[in-house]
ROTI-341824 format. One line per field, with one value per atom (N, C-alpha, C, O): residue in one letter; chain; atom name; x, y, z. Coordinates in steps of 0.2 Angstrom, whole numbers. Layout:
% ROTI-341824
r: (A;...)
c: (A;...)
a: (CA;...)
px: (X;...)
py: (Y;...)
pz: (Z;...)
//
This chain:
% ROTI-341824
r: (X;X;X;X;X;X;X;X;X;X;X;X;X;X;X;X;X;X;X;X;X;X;X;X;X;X;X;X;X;X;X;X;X;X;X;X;X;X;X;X;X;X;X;X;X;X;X;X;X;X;X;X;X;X;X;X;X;X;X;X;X;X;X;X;X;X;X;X;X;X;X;X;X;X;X;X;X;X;X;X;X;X;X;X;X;X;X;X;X;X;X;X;X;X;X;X;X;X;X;X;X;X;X;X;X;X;X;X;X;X;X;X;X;X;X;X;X;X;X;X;X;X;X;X;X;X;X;X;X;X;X;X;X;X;X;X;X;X;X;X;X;X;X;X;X;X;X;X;X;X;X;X;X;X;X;X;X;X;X;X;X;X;X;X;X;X;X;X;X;X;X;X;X;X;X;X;X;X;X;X;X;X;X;X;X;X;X;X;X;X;X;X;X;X;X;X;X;X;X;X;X;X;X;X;X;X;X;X;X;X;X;X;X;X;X;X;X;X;X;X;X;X;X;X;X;X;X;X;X;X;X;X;X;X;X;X;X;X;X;X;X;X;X;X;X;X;X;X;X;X;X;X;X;X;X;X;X;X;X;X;X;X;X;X;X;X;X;X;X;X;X;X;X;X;X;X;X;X;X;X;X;X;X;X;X;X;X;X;X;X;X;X;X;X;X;X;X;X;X;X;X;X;X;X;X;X;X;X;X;X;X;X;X;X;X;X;X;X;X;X;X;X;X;X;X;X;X;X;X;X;X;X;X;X;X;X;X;X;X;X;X;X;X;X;X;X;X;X;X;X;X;X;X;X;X;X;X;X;X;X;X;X;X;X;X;X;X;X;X;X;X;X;X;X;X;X;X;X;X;X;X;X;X;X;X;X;X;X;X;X;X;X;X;X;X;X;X;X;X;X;X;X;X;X;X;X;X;X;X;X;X;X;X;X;X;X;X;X;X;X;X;X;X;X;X;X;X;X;X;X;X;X;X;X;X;X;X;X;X;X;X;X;X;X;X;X;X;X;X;X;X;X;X;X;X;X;X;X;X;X;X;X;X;X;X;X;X;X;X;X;X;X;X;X;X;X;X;X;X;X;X;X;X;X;X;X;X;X;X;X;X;X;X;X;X;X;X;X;X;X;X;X;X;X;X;X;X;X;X;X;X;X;X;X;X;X;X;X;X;X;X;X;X;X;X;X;X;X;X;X;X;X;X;X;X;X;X;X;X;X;X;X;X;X;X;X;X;X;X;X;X;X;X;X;X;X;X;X;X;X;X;X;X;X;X;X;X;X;X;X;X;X;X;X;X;X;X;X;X;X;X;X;X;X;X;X;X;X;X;X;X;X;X;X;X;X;X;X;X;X;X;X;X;X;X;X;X;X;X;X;X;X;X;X;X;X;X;X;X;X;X;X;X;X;X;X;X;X;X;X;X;X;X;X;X;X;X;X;X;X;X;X;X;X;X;X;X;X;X;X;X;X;X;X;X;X;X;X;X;X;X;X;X;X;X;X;X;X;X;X;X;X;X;X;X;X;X;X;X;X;X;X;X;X;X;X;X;X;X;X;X;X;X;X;X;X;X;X;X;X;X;X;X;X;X;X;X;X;X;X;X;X;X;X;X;X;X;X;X;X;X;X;X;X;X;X;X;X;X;X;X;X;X;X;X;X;X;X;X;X;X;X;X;X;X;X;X;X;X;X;X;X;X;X;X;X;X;X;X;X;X;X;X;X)
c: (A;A;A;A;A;A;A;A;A;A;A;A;A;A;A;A;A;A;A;A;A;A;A;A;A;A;A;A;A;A;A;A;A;A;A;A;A;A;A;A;A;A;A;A;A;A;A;A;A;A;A;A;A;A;A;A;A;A;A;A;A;A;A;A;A;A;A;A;A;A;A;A;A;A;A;A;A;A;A;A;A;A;A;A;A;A;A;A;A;A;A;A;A;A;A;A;A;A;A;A;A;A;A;A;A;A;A;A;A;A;A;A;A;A;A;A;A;A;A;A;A;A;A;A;A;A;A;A;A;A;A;A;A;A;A;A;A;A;A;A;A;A;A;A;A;A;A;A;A;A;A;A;A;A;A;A;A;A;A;A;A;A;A;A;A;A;A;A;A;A;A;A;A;A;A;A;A;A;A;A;A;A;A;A;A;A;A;A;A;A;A;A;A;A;A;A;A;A;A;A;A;A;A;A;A;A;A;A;A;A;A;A;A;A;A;A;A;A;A;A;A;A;A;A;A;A;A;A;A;A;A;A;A;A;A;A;A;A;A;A;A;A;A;A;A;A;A;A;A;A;A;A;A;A;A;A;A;A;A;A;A;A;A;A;A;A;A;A;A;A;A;A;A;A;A;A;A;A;A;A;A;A;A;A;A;A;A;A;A;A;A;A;A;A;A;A;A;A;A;A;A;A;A;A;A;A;A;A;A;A;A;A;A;A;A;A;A;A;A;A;A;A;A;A;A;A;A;A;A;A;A;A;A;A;A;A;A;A;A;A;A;A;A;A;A;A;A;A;A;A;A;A;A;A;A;A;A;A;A;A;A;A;A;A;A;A;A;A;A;A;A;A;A;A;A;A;A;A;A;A;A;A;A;A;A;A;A;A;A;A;A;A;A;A;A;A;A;A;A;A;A;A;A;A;A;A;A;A;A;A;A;A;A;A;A;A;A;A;A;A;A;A;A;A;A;A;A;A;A;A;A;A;A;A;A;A;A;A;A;A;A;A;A;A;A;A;A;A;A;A;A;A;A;A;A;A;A;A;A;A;A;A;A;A;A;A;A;A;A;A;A;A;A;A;A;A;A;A;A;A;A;A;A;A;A;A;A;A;A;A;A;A;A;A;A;A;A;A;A;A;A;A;A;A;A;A;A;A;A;A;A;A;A;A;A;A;A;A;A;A;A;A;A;A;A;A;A;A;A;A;A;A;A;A;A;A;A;A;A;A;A;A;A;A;A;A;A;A;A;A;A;A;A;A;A;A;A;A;A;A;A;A;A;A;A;A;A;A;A;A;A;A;A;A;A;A;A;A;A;A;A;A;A;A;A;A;A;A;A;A;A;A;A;A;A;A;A;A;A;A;A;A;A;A;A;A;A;A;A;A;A;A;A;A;A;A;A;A;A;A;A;A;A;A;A;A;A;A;A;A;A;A;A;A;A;A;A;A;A;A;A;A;A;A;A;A;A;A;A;A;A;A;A;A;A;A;A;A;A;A;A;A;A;A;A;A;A;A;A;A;A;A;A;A;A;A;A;A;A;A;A;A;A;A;A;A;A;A;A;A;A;A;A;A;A;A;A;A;A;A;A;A;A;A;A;A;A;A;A;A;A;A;A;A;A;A;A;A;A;A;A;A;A;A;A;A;A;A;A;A;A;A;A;A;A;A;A;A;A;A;A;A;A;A;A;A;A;A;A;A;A;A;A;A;A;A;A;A;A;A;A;A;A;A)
a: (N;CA;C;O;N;CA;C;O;N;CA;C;O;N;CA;C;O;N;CA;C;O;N;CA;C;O;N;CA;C;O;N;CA;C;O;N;CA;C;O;N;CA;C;O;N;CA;C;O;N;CA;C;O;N;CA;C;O;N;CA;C;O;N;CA;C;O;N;CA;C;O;N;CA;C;O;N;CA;C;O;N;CA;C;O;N;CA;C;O;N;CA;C;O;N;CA;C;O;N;CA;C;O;N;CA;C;O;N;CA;C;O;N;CA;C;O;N;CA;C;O;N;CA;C;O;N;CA;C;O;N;CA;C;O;N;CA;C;O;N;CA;C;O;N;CA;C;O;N;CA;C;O;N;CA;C;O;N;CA;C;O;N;CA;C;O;N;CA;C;O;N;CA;C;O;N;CA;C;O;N;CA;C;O;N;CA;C;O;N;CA;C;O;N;CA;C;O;N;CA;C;O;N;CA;C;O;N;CA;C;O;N;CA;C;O;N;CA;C;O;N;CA;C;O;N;CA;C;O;N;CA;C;O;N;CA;C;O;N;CA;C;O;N;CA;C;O;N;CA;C;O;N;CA;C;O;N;CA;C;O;N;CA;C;O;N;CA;C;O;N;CA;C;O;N;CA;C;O;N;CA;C;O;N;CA;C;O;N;CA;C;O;N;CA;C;O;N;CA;C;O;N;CA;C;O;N;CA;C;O;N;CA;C;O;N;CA;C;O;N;CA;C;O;N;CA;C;O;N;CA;C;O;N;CA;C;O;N;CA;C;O;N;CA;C;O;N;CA;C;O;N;CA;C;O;N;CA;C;O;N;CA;C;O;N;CA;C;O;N;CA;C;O;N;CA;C;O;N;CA;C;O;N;CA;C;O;N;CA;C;O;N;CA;C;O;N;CA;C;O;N;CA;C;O;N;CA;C;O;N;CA;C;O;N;CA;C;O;N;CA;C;O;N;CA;C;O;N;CA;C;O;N;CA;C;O;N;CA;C;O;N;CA;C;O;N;CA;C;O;N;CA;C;O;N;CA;C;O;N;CA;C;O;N;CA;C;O;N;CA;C;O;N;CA;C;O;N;CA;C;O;N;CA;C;O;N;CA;C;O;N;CA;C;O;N;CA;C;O;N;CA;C;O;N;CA;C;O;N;CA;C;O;N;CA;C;O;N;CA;C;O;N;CA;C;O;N;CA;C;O;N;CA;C;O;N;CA;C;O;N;CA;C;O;N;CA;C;O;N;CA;C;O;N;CA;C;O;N;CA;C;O;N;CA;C;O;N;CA;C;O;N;CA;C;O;N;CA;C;O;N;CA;C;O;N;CA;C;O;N;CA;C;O;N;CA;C;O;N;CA;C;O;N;CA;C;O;N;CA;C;O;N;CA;C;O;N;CA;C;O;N;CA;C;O;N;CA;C;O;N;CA;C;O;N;CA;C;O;N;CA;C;O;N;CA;C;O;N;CA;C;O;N;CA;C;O;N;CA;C;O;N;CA;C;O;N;CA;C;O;N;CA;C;O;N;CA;C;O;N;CA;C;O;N;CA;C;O;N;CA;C;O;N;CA;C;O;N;CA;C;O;N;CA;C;O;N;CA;C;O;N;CA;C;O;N;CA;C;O;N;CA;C;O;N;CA;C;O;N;CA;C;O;N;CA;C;O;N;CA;C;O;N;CA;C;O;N;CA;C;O;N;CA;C;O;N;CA;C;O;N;CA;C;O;N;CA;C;O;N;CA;C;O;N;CA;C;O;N;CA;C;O;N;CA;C;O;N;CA;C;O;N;CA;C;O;N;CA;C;O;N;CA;C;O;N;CA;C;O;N;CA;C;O;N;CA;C;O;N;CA;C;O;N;CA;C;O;N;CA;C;O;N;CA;C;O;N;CA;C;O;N;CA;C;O;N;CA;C;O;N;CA;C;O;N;CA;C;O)
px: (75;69;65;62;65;59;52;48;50;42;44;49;46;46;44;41;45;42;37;34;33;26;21;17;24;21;22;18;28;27;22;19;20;18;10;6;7;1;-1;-6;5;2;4;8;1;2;8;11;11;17;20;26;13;13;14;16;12;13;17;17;21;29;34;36;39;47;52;53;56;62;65;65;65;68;75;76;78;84;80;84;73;71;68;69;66;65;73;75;76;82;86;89;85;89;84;87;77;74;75;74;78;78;85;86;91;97;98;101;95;95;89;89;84;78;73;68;79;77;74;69;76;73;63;60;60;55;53;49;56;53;53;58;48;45;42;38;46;42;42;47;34;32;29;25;33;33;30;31;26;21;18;16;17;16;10;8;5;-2;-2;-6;4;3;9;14;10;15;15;13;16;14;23;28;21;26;24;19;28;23;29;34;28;32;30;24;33;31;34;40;28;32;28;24;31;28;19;14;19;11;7;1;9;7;9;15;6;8;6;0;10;8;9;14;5;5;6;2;14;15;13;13;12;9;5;7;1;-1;-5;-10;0;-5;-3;2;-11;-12;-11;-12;-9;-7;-13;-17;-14;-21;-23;-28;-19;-23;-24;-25;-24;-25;-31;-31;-35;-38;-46;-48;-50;-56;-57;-61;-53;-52;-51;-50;-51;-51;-45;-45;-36;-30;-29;-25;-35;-32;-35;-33;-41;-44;-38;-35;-36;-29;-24;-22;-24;-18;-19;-15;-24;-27;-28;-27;-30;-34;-29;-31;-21;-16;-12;-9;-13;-10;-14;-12;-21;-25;-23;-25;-22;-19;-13;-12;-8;-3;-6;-2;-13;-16;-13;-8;-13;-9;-15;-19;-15;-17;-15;-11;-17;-15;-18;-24;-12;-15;-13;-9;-16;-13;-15;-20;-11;-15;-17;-14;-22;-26;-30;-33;-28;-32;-41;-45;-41;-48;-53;-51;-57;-63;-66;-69;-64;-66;-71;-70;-74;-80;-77;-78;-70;-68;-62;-59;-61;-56;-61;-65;-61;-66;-63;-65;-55;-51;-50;-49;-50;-52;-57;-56;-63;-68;-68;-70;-67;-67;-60;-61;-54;-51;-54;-54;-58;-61;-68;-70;-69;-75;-72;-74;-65;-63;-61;-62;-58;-54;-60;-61;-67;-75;-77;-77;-77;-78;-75;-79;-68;-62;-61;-56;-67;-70;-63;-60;-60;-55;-59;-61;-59;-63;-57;-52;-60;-56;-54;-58;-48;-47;-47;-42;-54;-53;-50;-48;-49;-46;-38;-36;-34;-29;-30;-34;-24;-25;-18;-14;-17;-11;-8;-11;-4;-3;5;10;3;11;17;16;22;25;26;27;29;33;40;40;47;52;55;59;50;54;50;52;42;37;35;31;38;35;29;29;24;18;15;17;11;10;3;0;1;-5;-8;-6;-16;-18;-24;-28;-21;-22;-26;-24;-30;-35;-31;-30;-30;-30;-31;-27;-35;-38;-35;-29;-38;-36;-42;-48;-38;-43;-36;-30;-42;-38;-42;-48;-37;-43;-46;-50;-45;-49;-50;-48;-53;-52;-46;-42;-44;-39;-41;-46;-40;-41;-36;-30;-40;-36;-29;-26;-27;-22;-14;-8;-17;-15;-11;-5;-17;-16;-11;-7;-12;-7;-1;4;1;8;9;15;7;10;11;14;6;9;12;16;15;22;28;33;27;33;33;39;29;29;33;38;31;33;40;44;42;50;53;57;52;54;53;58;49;46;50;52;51;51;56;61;55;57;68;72;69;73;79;83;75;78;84;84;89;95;95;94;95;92;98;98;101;105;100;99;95;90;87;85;88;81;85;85;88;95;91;92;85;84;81;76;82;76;70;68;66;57;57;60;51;50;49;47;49;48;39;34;39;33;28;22;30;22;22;21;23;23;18;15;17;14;8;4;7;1;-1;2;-7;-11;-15;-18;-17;-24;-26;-24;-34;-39;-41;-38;-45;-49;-53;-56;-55;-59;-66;-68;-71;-78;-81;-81;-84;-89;-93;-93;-96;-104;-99;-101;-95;-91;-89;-86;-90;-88;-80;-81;-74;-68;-68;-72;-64;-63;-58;-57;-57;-53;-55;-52;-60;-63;-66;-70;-63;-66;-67;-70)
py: (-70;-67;-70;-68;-75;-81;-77;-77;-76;-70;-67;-71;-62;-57;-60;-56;-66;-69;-67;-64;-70;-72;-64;-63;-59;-53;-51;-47;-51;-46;-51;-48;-57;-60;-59;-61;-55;-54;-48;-47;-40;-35;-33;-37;-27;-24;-21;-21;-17;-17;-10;-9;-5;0;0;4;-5;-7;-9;-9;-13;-16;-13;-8;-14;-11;-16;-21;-12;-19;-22;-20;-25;-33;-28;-30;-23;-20;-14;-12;-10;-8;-12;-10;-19;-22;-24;-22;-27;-28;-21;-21;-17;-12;-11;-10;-11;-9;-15;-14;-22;-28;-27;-29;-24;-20;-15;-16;-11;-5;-2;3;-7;-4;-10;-12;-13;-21;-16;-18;-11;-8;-9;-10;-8;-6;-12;-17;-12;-15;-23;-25;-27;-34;-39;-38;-43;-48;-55;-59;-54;-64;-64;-61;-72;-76;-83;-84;-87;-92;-97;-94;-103;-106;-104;-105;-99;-98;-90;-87;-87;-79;-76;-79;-69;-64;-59;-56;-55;-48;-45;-48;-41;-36;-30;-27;-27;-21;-17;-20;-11;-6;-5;-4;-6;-7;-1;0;3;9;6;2;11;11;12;9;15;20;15;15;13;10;7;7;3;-3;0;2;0;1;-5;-8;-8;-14;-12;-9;-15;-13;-18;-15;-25;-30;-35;-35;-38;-42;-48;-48;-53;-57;-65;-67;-66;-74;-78;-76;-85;-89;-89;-87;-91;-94;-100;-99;-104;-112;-110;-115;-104;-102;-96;-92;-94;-88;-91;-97;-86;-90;-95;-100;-94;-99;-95;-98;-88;-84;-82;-79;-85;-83;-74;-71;-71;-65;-59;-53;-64;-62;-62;-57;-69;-71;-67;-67;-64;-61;-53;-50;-51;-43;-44;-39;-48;-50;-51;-50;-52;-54;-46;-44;-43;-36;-31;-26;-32;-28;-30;-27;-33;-37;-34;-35;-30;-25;-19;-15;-17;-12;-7;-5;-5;-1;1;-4;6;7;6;10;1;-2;3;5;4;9;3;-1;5;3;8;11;8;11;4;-1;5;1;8;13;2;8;7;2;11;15;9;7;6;1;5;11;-2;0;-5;-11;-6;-10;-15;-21;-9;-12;-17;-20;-17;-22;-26;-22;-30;-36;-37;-37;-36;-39;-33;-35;-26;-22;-21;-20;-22;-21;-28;-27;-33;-39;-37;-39;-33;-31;-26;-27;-20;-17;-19;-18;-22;-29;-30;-29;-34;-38;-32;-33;-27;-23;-22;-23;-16;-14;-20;-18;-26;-31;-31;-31;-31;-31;-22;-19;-19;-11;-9;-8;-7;-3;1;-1;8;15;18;17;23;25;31;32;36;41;47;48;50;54;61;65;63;70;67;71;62;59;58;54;61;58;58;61;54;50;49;44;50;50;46;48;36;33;34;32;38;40;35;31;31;25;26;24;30;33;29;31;24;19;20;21;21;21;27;28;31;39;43;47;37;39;38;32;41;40;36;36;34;31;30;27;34;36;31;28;33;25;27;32;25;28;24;18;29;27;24;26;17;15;14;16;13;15;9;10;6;5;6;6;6;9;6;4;6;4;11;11;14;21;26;25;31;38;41;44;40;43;51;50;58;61;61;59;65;65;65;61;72;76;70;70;66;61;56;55;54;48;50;47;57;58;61;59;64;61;54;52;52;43;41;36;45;44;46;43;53;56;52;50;52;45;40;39;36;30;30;26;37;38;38;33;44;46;39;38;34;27;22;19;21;17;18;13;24;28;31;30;38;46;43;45;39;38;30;27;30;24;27;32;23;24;27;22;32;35;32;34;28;22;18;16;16;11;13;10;19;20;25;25;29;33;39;44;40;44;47;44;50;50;49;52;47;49;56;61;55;64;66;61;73;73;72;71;73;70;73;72;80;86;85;91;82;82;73;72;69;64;64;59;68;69;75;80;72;79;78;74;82;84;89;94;87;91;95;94;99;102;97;93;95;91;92;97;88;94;90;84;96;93;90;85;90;84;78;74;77;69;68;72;60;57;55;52;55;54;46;41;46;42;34;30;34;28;27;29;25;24;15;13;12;6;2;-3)
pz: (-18;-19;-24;-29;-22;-28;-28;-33;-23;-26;-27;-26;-31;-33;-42;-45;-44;-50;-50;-55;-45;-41;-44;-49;-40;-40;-45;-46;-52;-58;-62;-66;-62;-66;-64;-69;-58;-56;-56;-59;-52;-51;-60;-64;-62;-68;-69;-64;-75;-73;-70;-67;-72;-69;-61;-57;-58;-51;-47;-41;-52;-52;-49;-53;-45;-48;-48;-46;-50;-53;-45;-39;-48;-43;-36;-31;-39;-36;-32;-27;-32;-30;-22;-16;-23;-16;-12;-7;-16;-12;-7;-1;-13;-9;-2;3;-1;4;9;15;8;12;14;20;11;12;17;23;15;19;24;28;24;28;30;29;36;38;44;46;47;54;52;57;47;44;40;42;34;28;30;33;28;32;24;19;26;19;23;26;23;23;19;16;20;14;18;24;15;18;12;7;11;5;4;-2;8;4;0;-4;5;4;4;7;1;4;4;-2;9;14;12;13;9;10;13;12;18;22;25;26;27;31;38;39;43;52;56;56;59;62;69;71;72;80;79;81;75;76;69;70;65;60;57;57;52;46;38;37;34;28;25;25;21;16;10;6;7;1;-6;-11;-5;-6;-3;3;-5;-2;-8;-11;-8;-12;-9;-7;-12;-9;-17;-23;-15;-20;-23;-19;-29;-35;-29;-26;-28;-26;-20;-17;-15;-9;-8;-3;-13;-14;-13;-13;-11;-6;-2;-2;2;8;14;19;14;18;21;26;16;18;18;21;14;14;20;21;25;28;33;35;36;39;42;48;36;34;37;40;35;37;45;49;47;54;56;62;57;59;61;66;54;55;60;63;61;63;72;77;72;81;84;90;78;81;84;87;84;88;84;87;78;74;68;66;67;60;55;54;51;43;39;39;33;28;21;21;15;10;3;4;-4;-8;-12;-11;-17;-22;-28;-27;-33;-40;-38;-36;-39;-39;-43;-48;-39;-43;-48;-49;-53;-61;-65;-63;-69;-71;-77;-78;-80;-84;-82;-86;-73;-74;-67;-64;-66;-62;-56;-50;-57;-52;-47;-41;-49;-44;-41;-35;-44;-40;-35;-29;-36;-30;-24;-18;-26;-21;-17;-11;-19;-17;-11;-5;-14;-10;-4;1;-7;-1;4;10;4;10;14;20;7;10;18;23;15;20;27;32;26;31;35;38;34;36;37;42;29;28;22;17;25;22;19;20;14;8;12;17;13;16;7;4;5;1;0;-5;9;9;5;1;6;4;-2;-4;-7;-14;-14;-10;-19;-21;-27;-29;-31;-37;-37;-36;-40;-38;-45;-50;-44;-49;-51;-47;-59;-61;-64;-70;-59;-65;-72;-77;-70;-79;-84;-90;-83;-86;-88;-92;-83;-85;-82;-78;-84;-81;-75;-73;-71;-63;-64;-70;-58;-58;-52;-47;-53;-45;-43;-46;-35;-32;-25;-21;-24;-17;-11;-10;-6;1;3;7;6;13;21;23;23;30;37;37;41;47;52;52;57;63;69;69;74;81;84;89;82;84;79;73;81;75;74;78;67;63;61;57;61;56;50;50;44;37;39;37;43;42;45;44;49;52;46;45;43;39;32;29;31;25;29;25;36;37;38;36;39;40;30;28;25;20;19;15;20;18;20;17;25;29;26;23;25;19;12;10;9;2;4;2;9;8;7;3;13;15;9;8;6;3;-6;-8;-9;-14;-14;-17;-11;-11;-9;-12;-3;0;-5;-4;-11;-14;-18;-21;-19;-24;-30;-34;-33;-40;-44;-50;-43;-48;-49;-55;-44;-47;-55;-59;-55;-59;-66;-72;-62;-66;-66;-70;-59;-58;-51;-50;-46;-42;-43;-49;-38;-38;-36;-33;-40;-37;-30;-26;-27;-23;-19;-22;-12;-10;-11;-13;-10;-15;-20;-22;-25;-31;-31;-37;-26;-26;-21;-21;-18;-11;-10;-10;-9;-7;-3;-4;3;9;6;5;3;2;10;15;10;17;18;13;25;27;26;29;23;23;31;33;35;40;40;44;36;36;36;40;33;30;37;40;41;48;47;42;49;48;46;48;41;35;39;34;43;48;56;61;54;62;62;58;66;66;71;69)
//
């Protein structure tokens, strides 16, 4: 697991989990859980019939603006599946979100706002809330897109070893939520 250096030394650490957290899913959850690995990038992602969820996604330094992350997204979108992922909320104060948020905006992946998310961190204590997105080859509605997030979580989190952490994660309503849909708003994953 040589990336795994890669990725704590990038994502923050509230976004992190211990190195025994991936392995158990590379372990236990090879039917689903997918890591490529490539000298320019690496895609970690969950693969269902109906959908892909990306759990990371980062391009090397010496590989970034060269269009690898375009690649990479254009690649997943060719399973005829809808890709979801979360990302913290575009902030002024931090540069490197608002150029992710750019980069997805471009790549017409839309925020699903009826879907809120809250990612718990059982080491850290504290949760941190992360928007949605969502493209699809067709129309998604909300109600759609947060079960395929409940399924994620339990998978991804809810279903991991409470030895990892010397505790479980919480359960999924306590992480997610569907607002009511407002009508005037055109559904949030249509592409």
């Amino acid at each position: 697991m040589d990336w795994y250096d890669e990725l704590s030394r990038y994502f923050p650490s509230a976004e992190m989990r211990p190195r025994a957290h991936f392995q158990w899913l590379i372990d236990h959850r090879p039917d689903i859980y997918r890591v490529a690995a490539t000298a320019e990038h690496l895609l970690l992602y969950l693969e269902y019939d109906d959908v892909l969820f990306i759990d990371y996604l980062y391009v090397y330094p010496d590989h970034r603006g060269a269009g690898e992350g375009s690649r990479v997204l254009q690649w997943l979108k060719q399973h005829d599946k809808a890709v979801l992922l979360e990302v913290e909320p575009a902030s002024a104060a931090d540069p490197d979100s608002v150029r992710r948020r750019q980069f997805y905006d471009r790549l017409q992946f839309r925020q699903v706002s009826d879907v809120r998310f809250r990612l718990p961190h059982p080491l850290l204590g504290a949760g941190t809330d992360l928007d949605v997105l969502c493209w699809a080859p067709g129309e998604v509605p909300p109600a759609r897109i947060y079960q395929w997030m409940q399924r994620m979580y339990q998978d991804l989190y809810a279903s991991i070893d409470p030895a990892i952490y010397g505790k479980p994660y919480p359960p999924v309503a306590d992480c997610l939520r569907l607002s009511a849909p407002r009508k005037d708003v055109p559904p949030p994953c249509h592409s």
